[in-house]
C-alpha positions as CSV (number, residue, x, y, z in Angstrom):
1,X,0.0,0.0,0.0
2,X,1.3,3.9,-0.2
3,X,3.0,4.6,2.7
4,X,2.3,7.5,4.7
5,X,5.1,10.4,4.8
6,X,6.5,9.6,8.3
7,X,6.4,5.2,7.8
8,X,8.1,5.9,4.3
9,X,10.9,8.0,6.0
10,X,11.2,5.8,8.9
11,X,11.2,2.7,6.1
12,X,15.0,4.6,4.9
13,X,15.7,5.2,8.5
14,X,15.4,1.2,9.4
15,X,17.6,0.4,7.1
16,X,20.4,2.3,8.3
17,X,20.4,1.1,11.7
18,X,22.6,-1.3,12.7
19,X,20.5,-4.7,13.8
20,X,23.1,-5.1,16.6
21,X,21.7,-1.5,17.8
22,X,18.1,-2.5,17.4
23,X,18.1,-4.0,21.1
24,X,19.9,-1.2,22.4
25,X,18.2,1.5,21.1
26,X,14.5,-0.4,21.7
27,X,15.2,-0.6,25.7
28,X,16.0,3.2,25.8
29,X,13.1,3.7,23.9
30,X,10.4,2.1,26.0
31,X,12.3,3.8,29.6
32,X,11.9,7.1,28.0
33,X,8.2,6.7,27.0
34,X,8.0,5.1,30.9
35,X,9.7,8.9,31.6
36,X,7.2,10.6,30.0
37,X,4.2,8.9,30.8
38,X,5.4,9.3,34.7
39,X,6.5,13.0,33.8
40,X,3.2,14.1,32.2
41,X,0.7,12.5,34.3
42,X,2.0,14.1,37.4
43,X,1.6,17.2,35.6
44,X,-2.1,15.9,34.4
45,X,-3.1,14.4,37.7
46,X,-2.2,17.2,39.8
47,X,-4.7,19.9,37.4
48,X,-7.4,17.4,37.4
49,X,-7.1,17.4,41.4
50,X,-8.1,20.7,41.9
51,X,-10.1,21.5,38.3
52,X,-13.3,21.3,40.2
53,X,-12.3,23.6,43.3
54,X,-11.1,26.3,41.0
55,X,-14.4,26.0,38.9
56,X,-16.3,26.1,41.6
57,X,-14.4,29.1,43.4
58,X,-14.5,31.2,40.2
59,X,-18.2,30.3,39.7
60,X,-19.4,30.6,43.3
61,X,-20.8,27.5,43.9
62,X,-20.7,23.7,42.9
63,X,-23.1,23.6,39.9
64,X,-19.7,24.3,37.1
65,X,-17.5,22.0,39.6
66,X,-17.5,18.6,37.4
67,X,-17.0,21.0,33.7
68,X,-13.1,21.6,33.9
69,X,-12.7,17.4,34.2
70,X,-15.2,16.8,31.4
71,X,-13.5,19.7,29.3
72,X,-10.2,17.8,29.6
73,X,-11.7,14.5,29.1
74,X,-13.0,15.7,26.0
75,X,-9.8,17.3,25.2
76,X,-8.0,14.3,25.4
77,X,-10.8,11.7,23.0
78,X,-10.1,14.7,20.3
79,X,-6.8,15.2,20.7
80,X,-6.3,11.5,20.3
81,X,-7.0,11.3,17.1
82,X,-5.4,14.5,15.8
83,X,-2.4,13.8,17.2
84,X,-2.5,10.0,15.3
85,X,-3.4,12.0,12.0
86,X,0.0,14.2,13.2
87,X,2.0,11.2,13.5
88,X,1.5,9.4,10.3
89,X,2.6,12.8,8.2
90,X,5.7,13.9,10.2
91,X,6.1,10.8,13.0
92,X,5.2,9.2,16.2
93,X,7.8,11.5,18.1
94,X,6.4,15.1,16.8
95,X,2.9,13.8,17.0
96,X,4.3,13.3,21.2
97,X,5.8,16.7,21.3
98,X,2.5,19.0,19.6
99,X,0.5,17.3,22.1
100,X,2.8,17.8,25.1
101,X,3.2,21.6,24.1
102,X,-0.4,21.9,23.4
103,X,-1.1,20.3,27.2
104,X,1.7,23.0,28.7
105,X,-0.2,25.5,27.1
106,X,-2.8,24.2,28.5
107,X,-1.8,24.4,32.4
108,X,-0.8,28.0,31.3
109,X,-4.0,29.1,30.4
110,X,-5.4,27.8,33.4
111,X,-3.4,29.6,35.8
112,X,-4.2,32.7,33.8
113,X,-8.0,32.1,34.2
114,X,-7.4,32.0,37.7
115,X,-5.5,35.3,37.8
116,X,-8.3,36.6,35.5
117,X,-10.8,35.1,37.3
118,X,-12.3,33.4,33.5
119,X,-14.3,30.2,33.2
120,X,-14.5,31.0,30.0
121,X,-10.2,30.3,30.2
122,X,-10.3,27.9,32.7
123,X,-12.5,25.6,30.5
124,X,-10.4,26.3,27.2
125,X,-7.4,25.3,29.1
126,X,-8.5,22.6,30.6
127,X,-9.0,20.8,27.3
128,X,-5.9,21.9,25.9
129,X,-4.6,19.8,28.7
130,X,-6.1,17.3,27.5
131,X,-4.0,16.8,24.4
132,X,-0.9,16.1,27.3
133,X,-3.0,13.4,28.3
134,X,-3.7,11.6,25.1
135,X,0.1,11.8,24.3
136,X,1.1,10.2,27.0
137,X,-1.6,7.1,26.3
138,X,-0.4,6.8,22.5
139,X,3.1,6.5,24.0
140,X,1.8,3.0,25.1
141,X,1.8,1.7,21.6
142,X,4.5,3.4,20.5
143,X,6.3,1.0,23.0
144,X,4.1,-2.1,21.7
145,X,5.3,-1.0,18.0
146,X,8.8,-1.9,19.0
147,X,8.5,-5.5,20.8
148,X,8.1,-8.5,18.9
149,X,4.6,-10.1,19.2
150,X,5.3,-12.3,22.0
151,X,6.4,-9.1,24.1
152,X,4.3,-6.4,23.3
153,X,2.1,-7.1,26.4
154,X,4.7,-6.4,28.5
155,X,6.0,-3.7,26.4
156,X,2.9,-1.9,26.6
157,X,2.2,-2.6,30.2
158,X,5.9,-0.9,31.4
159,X,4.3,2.2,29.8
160,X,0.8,2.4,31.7
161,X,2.6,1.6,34.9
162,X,5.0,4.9,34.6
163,X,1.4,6.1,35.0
164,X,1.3,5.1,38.7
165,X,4.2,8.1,39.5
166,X,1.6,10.7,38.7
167,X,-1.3,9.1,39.9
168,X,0.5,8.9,43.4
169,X,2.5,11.8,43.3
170,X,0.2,14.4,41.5
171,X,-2.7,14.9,44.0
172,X,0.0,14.7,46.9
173,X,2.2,17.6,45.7
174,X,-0.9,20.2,45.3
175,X,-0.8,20.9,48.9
176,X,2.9,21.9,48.7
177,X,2.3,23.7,45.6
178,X,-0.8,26.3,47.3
179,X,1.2,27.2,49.8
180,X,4.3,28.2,47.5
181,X,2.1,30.3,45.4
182,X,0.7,31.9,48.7
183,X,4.3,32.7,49.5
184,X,4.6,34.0,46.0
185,X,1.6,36.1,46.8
186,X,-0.7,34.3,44.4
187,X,-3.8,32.4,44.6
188,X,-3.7,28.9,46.3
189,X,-5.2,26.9,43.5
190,X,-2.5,28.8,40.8
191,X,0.0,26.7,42.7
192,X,-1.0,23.3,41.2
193,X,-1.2,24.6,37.9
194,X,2.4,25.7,37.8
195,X,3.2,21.9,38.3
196,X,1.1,21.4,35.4
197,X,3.4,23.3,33.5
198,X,6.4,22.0,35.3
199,X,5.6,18.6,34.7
200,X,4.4,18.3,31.6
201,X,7.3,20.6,30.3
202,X,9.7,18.1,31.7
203,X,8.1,15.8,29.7
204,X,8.2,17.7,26.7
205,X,11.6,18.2,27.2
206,X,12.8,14.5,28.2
207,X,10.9,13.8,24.4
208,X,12.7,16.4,22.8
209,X,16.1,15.4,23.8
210,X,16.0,11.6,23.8
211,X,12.5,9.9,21.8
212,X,15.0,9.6,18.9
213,X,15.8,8.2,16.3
214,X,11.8,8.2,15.2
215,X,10.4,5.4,16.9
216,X,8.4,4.0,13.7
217,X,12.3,3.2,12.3
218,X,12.4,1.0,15.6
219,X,9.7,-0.8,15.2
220,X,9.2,-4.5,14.9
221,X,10.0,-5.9,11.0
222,X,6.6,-8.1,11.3
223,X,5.0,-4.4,10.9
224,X,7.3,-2.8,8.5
225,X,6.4,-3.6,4.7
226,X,9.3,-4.7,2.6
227,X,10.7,-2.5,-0.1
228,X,9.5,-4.9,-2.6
229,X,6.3,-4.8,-2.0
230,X,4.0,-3.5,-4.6
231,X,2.1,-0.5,-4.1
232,X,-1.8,-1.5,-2.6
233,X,-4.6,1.0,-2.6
234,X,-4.5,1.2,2.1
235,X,-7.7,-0.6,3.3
236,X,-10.9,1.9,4.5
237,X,-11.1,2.7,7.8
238,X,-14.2,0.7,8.2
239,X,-12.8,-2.5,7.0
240,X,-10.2,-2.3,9.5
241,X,-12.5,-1.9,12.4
242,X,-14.7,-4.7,11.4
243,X,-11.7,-7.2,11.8
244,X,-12.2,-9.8,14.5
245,X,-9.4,-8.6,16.9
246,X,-10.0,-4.8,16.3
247,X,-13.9,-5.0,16.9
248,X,-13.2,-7.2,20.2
249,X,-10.5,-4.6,21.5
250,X,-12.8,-1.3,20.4
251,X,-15.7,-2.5,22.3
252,X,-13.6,-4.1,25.5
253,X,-11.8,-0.6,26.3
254,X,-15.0,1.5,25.3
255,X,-16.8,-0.6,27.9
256,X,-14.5,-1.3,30.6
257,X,-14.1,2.6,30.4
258,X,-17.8,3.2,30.9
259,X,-18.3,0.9,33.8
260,X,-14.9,2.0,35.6
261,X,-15.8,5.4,35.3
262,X,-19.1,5.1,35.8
263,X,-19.0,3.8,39.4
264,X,-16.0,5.7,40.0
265,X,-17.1,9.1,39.6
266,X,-19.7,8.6,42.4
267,X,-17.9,6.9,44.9
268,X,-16.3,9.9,46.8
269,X,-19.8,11.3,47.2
270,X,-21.5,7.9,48.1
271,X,-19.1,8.1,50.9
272,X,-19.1,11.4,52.4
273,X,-23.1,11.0,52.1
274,X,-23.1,8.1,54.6
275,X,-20.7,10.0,56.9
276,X,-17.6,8.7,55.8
277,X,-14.3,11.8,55.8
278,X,-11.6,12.6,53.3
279,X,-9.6,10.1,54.9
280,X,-11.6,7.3,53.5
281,X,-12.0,9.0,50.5
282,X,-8.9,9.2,49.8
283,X,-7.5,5.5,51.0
284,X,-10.2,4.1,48.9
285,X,-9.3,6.2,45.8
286,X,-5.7,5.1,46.4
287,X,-6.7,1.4,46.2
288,X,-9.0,2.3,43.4
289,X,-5.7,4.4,41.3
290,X,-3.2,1.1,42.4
291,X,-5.7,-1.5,40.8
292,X,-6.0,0.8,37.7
293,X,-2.2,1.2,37.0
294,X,-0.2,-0.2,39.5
295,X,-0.1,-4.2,38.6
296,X,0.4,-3.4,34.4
297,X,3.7,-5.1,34.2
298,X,1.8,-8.3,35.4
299,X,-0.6,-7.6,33.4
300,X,1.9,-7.2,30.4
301,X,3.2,-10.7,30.8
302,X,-0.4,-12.3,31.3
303,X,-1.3,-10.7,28.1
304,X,1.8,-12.3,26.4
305,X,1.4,-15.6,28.1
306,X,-2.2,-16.5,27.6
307,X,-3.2,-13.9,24.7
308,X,-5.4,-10.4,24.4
309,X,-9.0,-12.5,24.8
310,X,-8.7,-14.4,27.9
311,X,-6.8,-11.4,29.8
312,X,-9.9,-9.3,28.6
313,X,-12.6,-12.0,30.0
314,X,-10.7,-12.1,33.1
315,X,-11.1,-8.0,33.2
316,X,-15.0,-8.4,32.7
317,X,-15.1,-10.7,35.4
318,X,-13.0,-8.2,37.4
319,X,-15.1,-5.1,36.8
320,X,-18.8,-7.2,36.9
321,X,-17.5,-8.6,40.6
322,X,-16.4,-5.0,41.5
323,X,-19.9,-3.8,40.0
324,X,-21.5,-6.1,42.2
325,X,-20.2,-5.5,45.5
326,X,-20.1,-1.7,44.8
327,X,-23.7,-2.0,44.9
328,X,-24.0,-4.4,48.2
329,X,-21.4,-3.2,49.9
330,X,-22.5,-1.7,53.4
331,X,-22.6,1.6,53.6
332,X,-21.0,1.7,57.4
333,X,-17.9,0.7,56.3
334,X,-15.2,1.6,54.0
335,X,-13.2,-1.8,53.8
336,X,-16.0,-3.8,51.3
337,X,-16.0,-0.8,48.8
338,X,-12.3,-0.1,49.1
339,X,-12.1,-3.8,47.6
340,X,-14.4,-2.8,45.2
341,X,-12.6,0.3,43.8
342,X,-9.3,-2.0,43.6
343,X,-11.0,-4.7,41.7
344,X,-12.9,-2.1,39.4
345,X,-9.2,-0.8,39.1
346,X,-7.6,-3.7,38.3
347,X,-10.5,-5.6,35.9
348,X,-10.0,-2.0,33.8
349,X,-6.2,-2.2,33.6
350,X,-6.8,-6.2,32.5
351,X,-8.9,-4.8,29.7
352,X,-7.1,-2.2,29.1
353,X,-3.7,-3.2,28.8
354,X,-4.8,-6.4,26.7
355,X,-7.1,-4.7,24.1
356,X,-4.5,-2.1,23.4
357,X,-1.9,-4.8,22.7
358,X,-4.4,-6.6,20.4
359,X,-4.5,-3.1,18.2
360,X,-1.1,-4.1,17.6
361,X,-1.2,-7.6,16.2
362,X,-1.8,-8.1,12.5
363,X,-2.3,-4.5,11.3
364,X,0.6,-2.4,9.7
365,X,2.3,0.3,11.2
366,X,0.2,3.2,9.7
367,X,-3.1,0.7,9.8
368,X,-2.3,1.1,13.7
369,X,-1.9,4.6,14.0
370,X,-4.9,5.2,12.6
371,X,-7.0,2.7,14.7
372,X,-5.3,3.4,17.7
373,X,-6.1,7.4,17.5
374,X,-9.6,5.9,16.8
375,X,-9.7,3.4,20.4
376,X,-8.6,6.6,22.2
377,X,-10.7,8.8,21.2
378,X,-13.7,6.3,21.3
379,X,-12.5,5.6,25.0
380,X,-12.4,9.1,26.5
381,X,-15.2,10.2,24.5
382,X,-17.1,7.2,26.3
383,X,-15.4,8.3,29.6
384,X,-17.1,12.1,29.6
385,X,-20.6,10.9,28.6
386,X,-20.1,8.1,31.7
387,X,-19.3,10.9,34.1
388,X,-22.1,12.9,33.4
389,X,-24.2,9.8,33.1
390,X,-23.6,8.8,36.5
391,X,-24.1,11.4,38.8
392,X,-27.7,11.8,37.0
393,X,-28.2,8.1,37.8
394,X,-27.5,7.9,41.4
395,X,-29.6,11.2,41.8
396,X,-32.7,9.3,40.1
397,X,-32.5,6.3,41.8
398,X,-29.0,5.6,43.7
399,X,-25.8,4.2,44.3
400,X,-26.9,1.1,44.4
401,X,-28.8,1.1,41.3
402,X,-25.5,2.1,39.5
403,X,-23.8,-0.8,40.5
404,X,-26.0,-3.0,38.8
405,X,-26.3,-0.3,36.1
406,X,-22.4,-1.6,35.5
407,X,-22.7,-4.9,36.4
408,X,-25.2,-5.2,33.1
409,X,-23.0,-3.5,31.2
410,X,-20.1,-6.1,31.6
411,X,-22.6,-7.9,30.2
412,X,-22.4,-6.4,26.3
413,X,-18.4,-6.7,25.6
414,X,-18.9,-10.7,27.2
415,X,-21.1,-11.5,25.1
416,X,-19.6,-9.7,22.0
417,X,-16.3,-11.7,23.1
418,X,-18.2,-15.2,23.3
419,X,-19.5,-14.5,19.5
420,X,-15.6,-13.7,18.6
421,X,-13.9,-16.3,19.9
422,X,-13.8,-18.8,17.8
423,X,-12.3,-16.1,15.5
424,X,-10.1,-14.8,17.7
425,X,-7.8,-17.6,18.4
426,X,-5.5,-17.7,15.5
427,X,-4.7,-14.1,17.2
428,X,-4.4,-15.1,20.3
429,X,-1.8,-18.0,19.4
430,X,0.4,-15.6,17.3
C-alpha cells in the first residue's frame, strides 16, 4: 500500500540502523516513554485534582464544579486522534511533542483564568490539557510498536505503569504547591497549575532530547512492509475496524471505560453521604488508582502468556465482581468498597492493557496509528458521557442502582467476546 510520509521515512531510517543496535536502542526507547508517561501524568493528575475547586471558586458555587474534568476528558478523546493524523505525516515522536506543548499551554492558560478570574479560560485550558494526556496514552503503543509479538504485552504494560508516579504523586504535591504560590503572593489553586506546567514541560523536554531516532524506524519488522512490495490502494477505515481482533478490542476498552468510570465518579460522594471523611475517601481512591495502574507489568506478561482475549474475559469478570459489590457493599464501612474500587481498578487495567496490545497484532504500522487514534478517542469520549451519566443516575434512583447499572454492562463486551472467539484464536496463538 502507499505509505504515509513519516512510515516511508522511517522505512529509509530502518535500514540504516545497525541490527546489533536495534536491542539497544529499543530498551532506551520504551524507559523514556515510561519517563514521559510518569512526567506528564504528574503534571495531568495534579490539574485534574483541583479542576473542580477552581471552577467552583470562580463560579461561586458547585453547579460548574465537574466541567473543567469533562472539558479535559473531551480534550483528550479529540486530541487523540489529531495527534494519530499528526504522526503518520511527520512521525510518532512530533505527534508526542504538539500534544505535550499543546497540554503545557494548557496548564498556562489555566493559571491565567485563575489570575483573570475566567471560566471562559479555565475551560479552554482545561481541554488543551487534554491533548498532554492523550500523548502520554499513545506512548503505550508506541512501545508495543517496537516488541516482537510475543512481548508487546509487557511492552505496553511498562508504559501504563509509569502512569502510577503521577497518579501517586500528582494529588499529593498540590498541597505543597498552594502554599508556594501563597508565599509567591498568588492564589492557592495557581500553585498546582504551575506543576502542570512544570511537569508536563519536563516531559516535553525528556521527548525532545532523547524519543529519537523516530520510533516508527524502531519498530518491529513483522510491521514494516518490505521495499519490494507493490504499491496496494491502504484498506478503508471501516474495513479495518470490522476485523475480529480490532472490533473485540474497540468495544472491550470502550466498555471497561464506561463501567470503571461510571461507578468511580460517584464513589467519593456515596461516601461522604453516609458519613464517611476525606480520609476514607482518599484511602479508597488510592486502592481504586493502584488496581487501575499499578499491577500493568503483570498484566503485560499475562497478556503475552495467555493472549489479548482471555486477559480481557478475566477483566469483565473483574469489573462485573467490583460492580457487584459496589452496589452491596455496606454503607458503614469503607473496607468492602475499598475492595471494590481496587477490583474495578484492576478488571480495567486487565482490559485495558490487553485490548491495546491486540490493536497491535496483525495491522501495519500506519493501519495502527490510525485505529489506535480511533480506540482513544472512542475511549475518553465514552469516559465524559459516563461521568455525566452517572451522577444523573445515582440522583434518580441511587448508588446502588448504578452498580448493577455496570454490572449489566459487563454484560455487552462478554457476550460480544463469546461471539468472537472462535475467530479470535488464531490471534491469540500468534
Amino acid at each position: 500500500m502507499t505509505q504515509p510520509p513519516a512510515v516511508a521515512r522511517a522505512m529509509a531510517t530502518a535500514a540504516s540502523i545497525p541490527a546489533e543496535d536495534l536491542p539497544r536502542l529499543r530498551r532506551r526507547m520504551r524507559w523514556v516513554l515510561f519517563t514521559v508517561a510518569a512526567l506528564g501524568s504528574t503534571g495531568y493528575i495534579a490539574a485534574v485534582t483541583v479542576g473542580t475547586l477552581v471552577a467552583a471558586e470562580l463560579s461561586g458555587g458547585a453547579a460548574l464544579g465537574g466541567l473543567p474534568t469533562t472539558l479535559t476528558t473531551i480534550g483528550t478523546a479529540v486530541a487523540a486522534s489529531l495527534i494519530a493524523l499528526v504522526m503518520l505525516r511527520a512521525g510518532r515522536r512530533i505527534g508526542v511533542l504538539i500534544g505535550l506543548a499543546v497540554g503545557v499551554l494548557g496548564g498556562a492558560v489555566v493559571f491565567g483564568s485563575i489570575l483573570a478570574a475566567s471560566i471562559p479560560l479555565l475551560l479552554l485550558g482545561s481541554a488543551f490539557t487534554g491533548f498532554a494526556n492523550a500523548a502520554g496514552n499513545l506512548g503505550r503503543y508506541i512501545a508495543a510498536d517496537m516488541a516482537t509479538p510475543d512481548r508487546r504485552g509487557s511492552a505496553l504494560g511498562l508504559v501504563v505503569w509509569g502512569t502510577t508516579i503521577g497518579a501517586v504523586i500528582g494529588p499529593n504535591l498540590t498541597a505543597p504547591a498552594g502554599d508556594a504560590a501563597i508565599a509567591l503572593g498568588l492564589p492557592e489553586l495557581a500553585g498546582p497549575y504551575l506543576l502542570t506546567v512544570v511537569f508536563i514541560g519536563l516531559a516535553w523536554l525528556v521527548s525532545a532530547i532523547l524519543l529519537r531516532p523516530e520510533p516508527y524506524a524502531l519498530a518491529d519488522p513483522s510491521a514494516l512492509p518490505s521495499a519490494t512490495d507493490a504499491p496496494q490502494e491502504a484498506p478503508a477505515l471501516r474495513a479495518i475496524v470490522v476485523r475480529p481482533s480490532v472490533a473485540v478490542a474497540l468495544v472491550s476498552l470502550v466498555a471497561a471505560q464506561v463501567v470503571m468510570v461510571l461507578i468511580m465518579t460517584m464513589t467519593p460522594i456515596h461516601l461522604t453521604d453516609h458519613g464517611h471523611g476525606l480520609e476514607t475517601v482518599g484511602f479508597v481512591l488510592s486502592a481504586h488508582t493502584f488496581g487501575m495502574f499499578g499491577l500493568s507489568p503483570i498484566t503485560g506478561r499475562l497478556t503475552d502468556r495467555f493472549g489479548g482475549p482471555p486477559v480481557i474475559a478475566a477483566g469483565l469478570v473483574g469489573l462485573a465482581a467490583a460492580a457487584l459489590l459496589a452496589a452491596l457493599a455496606p454503607v458503614d464501612g469503607g473496607i468492602p468498597l475499598t475492595f471494590a474500587l481496587f477490583l474495578l481498578g484492576y478488571g480495567w487495567n486487565l482490559c485495558f492493557v490487553a485490548a491495546s496490545s491486540m490493536l497491535s497484532h496483525g495491522l501495519a504500522l500506519a493501519e495502527r496509528t490510525r485505529v489506535q487514534g480511533i480506540a482513544d478517542t472512542l475511549t475518553w469520549g465514552t469516559a465524559a458521557f459516563a461521568s455525566l451519566s452517572s451522577g444523573l443516575i445515582v440522583a434518580a434512583a441511587s448508588y446502588t442502582v448504578l452498580g448493577f447499572v455496570g454490572l449489566a454492562l459487563t454484560l455487552i463486551p462478554a457476550a460480544f467476546l463469546a461471539v468472537q472467539g472462535g475467530r479470535l484464536r488464531p490471534v491469540a496463538a500468534a
